[in-house]
C-alpha positions in Angstrom: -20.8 33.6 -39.4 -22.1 33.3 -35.6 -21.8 29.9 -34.2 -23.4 29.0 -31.4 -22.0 25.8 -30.1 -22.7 26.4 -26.0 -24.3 22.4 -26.3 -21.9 20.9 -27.9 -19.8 19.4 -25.2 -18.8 16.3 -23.2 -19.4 17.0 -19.1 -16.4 16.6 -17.7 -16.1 16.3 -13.5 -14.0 19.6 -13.5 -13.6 20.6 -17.3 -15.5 19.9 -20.1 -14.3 18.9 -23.2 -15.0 19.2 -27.1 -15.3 15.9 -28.9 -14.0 15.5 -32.0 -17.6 15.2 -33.5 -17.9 18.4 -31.8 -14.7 20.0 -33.3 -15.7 18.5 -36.6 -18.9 20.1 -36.4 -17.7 23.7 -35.7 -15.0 23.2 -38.4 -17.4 21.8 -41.1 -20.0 25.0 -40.3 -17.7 27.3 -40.8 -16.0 26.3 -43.5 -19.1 25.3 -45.4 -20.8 28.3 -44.2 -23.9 26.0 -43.4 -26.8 27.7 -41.4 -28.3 25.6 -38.6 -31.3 26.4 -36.6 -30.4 27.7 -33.1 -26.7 26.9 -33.9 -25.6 28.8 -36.9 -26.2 31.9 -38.7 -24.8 34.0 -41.9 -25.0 37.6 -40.7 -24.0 40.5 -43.0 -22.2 43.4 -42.1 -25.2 45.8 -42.2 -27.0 43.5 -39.9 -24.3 44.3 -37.1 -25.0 47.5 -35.7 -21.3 48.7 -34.3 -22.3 51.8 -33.6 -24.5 50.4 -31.0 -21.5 49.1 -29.6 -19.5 52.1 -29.8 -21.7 54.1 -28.0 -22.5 51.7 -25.5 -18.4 51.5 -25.3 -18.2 55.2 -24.8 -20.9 55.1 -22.3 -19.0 52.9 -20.0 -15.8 54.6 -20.5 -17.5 57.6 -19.2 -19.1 56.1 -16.1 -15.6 54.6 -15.3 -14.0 58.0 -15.5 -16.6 59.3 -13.0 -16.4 56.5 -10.7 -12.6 57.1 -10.5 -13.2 60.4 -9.9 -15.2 60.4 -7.1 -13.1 57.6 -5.7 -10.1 60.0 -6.3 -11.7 62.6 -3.9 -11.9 59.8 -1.8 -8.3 58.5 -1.4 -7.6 62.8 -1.6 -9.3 63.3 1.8 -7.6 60.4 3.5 -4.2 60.9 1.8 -3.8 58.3 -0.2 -2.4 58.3 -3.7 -5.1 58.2 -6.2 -5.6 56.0 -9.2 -4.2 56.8 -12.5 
């Protein structure tokens, strides 16, 4: 169940804060499992493609590796201990 209650809000000057209509809303969709245009949504399982995710996971894990690498060779020719 997605929910997507980004509207659902009182403006605050610094902070803004959840009503309790607004609680009582989230609370009652998902218990309910009530679909909503724009708000809710049942998704199934096969409908959420991890293995997107995973390789989009794997893909940054690699970049970061690099990046630390090359900033390794960095701190390397100015002496300075490297990251782990």
């Amino acid at each position: 169940m997605f929910i997507n209650a980004a509207e659902y809000f009182e403006k605050g000057k610094r902070q803004n804060h959840l009503l309790p209509e607004h609680i009582g809303k989230i609370i009652d969709t998902y218990q309910f499992r009530k679909e909503e245009t724009k708000y809710s949504q049942r998704v199934s399982m096969e409908e959420i493609d991890l293995m997107v995710v995973h390789e989009e996971s794997v893909s940054l894990d690699k970049k970061i590796k690099e990046a630390t690498d090359c900033h390794n060779s960095f701190l390397k020719e100015l002496r300075l201990p490297l990251l782990s």
